[in-house]
N, C-alpha and C positions, 0 to 999 in steps of 0.2 A: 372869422374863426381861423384859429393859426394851421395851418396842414397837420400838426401834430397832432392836432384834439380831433380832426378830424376822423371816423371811420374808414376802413381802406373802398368801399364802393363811392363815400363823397370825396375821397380822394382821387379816385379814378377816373372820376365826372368833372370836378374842379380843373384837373391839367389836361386832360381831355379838350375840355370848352379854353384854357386859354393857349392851347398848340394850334385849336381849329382856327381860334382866332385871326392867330400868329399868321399862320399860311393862308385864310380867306384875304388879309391884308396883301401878302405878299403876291398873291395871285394877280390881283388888281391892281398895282401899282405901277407896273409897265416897268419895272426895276432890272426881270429879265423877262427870257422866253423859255417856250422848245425844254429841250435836254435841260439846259444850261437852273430853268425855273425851278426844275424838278428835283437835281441836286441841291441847290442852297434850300429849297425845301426842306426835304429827308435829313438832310444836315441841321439847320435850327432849331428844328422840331425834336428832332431826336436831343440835340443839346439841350433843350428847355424842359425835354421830359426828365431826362439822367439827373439832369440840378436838383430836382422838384423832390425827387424822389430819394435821392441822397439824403437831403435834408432831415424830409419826414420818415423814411423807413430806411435808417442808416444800416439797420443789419438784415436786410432783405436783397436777396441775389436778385440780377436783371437781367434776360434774354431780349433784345432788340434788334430787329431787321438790320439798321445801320450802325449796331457797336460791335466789341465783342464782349463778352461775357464782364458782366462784372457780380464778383462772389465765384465761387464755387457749385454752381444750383444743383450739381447732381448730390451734393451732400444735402441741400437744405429742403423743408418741407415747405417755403416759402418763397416765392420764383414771380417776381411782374413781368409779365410778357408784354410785348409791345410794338405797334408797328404805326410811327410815326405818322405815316401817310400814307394810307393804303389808296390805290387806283392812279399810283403817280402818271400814268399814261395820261388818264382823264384829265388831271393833274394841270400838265403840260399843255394839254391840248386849249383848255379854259372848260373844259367840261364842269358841271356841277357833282358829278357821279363820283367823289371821295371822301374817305372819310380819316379819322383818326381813334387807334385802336389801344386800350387800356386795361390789360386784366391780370388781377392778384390770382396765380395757381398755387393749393396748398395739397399736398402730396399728388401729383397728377390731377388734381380736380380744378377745372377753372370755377372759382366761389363767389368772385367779385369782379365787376369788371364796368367800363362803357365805352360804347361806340358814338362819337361827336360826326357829324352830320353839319357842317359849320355852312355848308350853302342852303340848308334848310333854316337855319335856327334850330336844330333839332339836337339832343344828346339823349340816347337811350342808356338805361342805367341799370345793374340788377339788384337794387334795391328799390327800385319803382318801378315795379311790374307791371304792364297792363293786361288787360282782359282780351282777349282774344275775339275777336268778330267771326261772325260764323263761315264758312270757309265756303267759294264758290265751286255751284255745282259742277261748271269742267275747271279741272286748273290752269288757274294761269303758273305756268315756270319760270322762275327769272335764272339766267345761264350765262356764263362769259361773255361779254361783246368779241373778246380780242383772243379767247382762244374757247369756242363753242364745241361742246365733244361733240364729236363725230355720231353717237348715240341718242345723241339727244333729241332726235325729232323723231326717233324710236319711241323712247319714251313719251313726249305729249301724243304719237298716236298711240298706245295701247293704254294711256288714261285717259284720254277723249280732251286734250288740254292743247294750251297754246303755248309758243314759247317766247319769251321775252328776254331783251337781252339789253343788259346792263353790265357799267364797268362799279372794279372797289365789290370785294367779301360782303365789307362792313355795308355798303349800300345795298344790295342784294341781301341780304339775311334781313334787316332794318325793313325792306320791299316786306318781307312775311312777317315779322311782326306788326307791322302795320296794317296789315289786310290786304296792300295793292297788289299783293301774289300769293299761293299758296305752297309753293315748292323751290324753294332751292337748291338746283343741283350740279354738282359740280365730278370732272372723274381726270383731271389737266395735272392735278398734282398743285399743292400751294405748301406752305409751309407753316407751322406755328403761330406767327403774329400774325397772318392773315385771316384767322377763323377760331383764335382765343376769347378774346374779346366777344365778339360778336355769339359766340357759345355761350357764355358766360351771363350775357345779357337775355337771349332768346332762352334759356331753360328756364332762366326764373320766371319767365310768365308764359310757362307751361307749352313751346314748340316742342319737338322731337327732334333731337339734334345728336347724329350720330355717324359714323362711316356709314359706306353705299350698302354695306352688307349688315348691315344695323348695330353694327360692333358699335359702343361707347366710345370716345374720343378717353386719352390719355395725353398730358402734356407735360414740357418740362423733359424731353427722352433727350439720349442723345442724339439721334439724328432727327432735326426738327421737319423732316419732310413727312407731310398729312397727305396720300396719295388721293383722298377723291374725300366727300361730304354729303351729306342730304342733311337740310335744313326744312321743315317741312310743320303745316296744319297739325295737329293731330288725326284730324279727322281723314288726313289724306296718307298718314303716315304707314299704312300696315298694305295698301293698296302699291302705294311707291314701291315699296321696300317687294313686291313681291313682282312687281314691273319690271324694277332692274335688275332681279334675280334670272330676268331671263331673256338680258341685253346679253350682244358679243360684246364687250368695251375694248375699245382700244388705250394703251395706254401710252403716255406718249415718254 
């Protein structure tokens, strides 16, 4: 199927799975290391996405971690966010914990979108939703590795839960749709293509995916800075949300 007949969520999942590709190769190659892995990464990735997407959605603006704008997106109702390679730490490191992040925003709303999971074999998609597994009785939290708020063992004690900590948005968010955890949460500040995608994917099969203060996310602004997150069970979502209400947070 050519990109163009394609739908924009099999479009998102399509270049998703061959950027993951790209960089699971590249990882393994012994080509480079360190820093040095991390930018030819972010670099090919993001050029193999920009191509892709030219192509097939020639009149759609693009917000990208590593470009700069291309279109105009604050005029358009059609905006693909994007972040290359999320977790480039882990990245670098050889960790498994990254992902690649892919989502169509139509007036502020992310509609469509996937997160590729390329050390799993995995691409979550939001047009193949899955069912949600029943949510464990204490929660497990999955939280920054590399920048864990200050708050947050506040939080797993006053919801009787653990905290887990992993790197990559998109890995973490993918952790609670999947059932290995039931909270995500974050208050470090991230940006746009860190937690579009992964929005995007996790609403469509029914998470609660919102600011710390249950506000809806909005995308596509001009300043792309998301200062905190909760990604979260439903079942765990009204209990969170009333936990952090009565955190100090720091912010950083």
């Amino acid at each position: 199927m050519s990109d163009t007949a394609r739908t924009d969520a099999e479009l998102a999942a399509a270049i998703a799975e061959e950027a993951g590709d790209l960089l699971r190769v590249l990882q393994t190659s012994g080509e480079s290391s360190g820093r040095e892995l991390g930018d030819i990464g972010d670099r090919r990735a993001d050029e193999l996405i920009l191509a892709r997407l030219r192509v097939s959605r020639p009149d759609d603006c693009i917000l990208s971690e590593e470009s700069a704008d291309i279109g105009d997106r604050h005029c358009s109702t059609r905006v693909w966010v994007i972040d290359p390679l999320d977790g480039t730490r882990s990245y670098c490191e050889g960790s498994p914990q990254w992902s690649v992040h892919i989502a169509l925003v139509e007036d502020g709303v992310p509609t469509h979108g996937a997160v590729a999971l390329p050390t799993l074999g995995e691409t979550w998609r939001s047009d193949q939703p899955v069912k949600l597994t029943p949510a464990h009785d204490s929660p497990r939290i999955v939280v920054s590795g590399s920048r864990t708020p200050a708050e947050a063992p506040a939080l797993a004690e006053a919801l009787g839960g653990e905290l887990i900590k992993m790197g990559s948005a998109g890995y973490k968010a993918m952790a609670v749709l999947r059932g290995d955890a039931d909270i995500y949460y974050h208050s470090g500040g991230q940006h746009e293509w860190d937690n579009c995608a992964p929005a995007a994917v996790a609403l469509a099969s029914g998470l609660h995916c919102s600011r710390i203060d249950g506000a809806p996310f909005r995308y596509n602004c001009k300043d792309t800075l998301v200062p905190d997150l909760l990604f979260t069970h439903p079942a765990w979502a009204d209990r969170a949300l009333e936990a952090i209400s009565g955190l100090e947070i720091e912010r950083s």
